[in-house]
C-alpha positions in Angstrom: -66.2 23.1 -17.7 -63.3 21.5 -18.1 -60.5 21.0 -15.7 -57.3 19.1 -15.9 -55.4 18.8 -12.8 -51.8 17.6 -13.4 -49.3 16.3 -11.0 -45.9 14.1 -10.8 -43.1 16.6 -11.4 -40.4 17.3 -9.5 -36.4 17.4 -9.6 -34.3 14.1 -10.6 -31.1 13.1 -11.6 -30.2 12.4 -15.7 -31.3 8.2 -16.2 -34.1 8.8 -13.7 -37.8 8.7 -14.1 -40.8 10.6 -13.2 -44.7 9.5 -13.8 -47.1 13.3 -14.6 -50.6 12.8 -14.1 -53.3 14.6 -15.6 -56.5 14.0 -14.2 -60.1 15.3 -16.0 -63.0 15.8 -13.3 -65.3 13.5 -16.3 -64.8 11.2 -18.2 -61.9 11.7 -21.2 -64.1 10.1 -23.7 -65.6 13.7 -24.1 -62.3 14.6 -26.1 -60.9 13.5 -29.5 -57.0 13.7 -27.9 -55.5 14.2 -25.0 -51.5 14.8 -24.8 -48.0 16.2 -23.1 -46.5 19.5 -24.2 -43.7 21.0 -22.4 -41.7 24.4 -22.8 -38.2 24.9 -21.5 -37.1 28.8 -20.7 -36.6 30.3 -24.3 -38.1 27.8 -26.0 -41.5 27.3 -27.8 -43.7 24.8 -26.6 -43.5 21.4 -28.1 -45.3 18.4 -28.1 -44.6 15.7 -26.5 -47.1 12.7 -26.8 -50.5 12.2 -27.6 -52.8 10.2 -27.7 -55.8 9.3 -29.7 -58.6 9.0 -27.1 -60.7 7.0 -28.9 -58.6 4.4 -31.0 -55.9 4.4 -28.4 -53.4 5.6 -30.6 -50.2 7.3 -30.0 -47.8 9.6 -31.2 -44.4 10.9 -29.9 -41.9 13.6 -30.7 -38.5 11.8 -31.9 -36.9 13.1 -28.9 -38.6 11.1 -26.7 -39.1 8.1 -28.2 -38.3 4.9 -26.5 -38.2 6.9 -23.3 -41.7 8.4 -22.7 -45.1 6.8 -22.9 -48.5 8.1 -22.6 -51.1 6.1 -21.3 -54.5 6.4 -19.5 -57.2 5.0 -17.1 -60.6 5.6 -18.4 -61.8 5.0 -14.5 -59.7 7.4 -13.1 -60.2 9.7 -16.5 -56.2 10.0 -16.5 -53.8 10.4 -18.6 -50.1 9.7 -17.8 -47.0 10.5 -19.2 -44.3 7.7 -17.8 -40.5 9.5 -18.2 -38.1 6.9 -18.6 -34.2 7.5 -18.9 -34.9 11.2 -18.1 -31.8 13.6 -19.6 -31.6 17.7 -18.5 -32.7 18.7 -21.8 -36.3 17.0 -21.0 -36.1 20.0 -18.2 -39.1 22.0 -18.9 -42.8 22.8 -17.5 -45.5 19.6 -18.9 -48.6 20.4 -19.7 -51.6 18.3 -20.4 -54.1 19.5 -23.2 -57.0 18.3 -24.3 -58.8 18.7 -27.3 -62.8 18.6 -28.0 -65.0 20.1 -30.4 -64.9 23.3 -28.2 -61.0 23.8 -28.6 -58.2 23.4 -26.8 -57.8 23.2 -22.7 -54.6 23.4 -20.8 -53.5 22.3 -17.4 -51.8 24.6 -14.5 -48.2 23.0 -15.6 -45.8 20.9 -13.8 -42.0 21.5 -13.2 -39.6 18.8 -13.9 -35.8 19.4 -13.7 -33.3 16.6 -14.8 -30.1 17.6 -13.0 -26.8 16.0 -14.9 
């Protein structure tokens, strides 16, 4: 079964940052990616970042590049999404996903609001 448990949002003003966590209860070798949506009221939900879980490799939406970055700690099976320069258009719910041969898998969400 697979459970990711994220935390880290919250409320902060525009050029602040936040650090989400998503934490896996095994080891995050078991998926192919692991990554950062987020959906804002109205909107779709986008990607954000991911990350290839073997090679290491990343990927970011152009909004958030230079801002955001996605890493992990394969002790802790985490991923994070560090949120750098934070604007109120990143305002939205995160969610962590991770993808394995069985599909996808979604965490609860997390809130973060950029206030201007």
């Amino acid at each position: 079964q697979v459970q990711l448990v994220e935390s880290g949002g919250g409320l902060v003003q525009a050029g602040g940052s936040l650090r989400l966590s998503c934490a896996h209860s095994g080891s995050i070798f078991r998926f192919n990616a692991m990554g950062w949506y987020r959906q804002a009221p109205g909107k779709q939900r986008e990607l954000v970042a991911l990350m290839i879980i073997k090679s290491g490799s990343t990927n970011y939406a152009d909004s958030v590049k230079g801002r955001f970055t996605i890493s992990r700690d394969n002790a802790k099976n985490t991923v994070y999404l560090q949120m750098n320069s934070l604007k109120p258009e990143d305002t939205a719910v995160y969610y962590c996903n991770a993808v394995d041969g069985w599909g996808d898998h979604w965490g609860q969400g997390t809130q973060v609001t950029v206030s201007s």
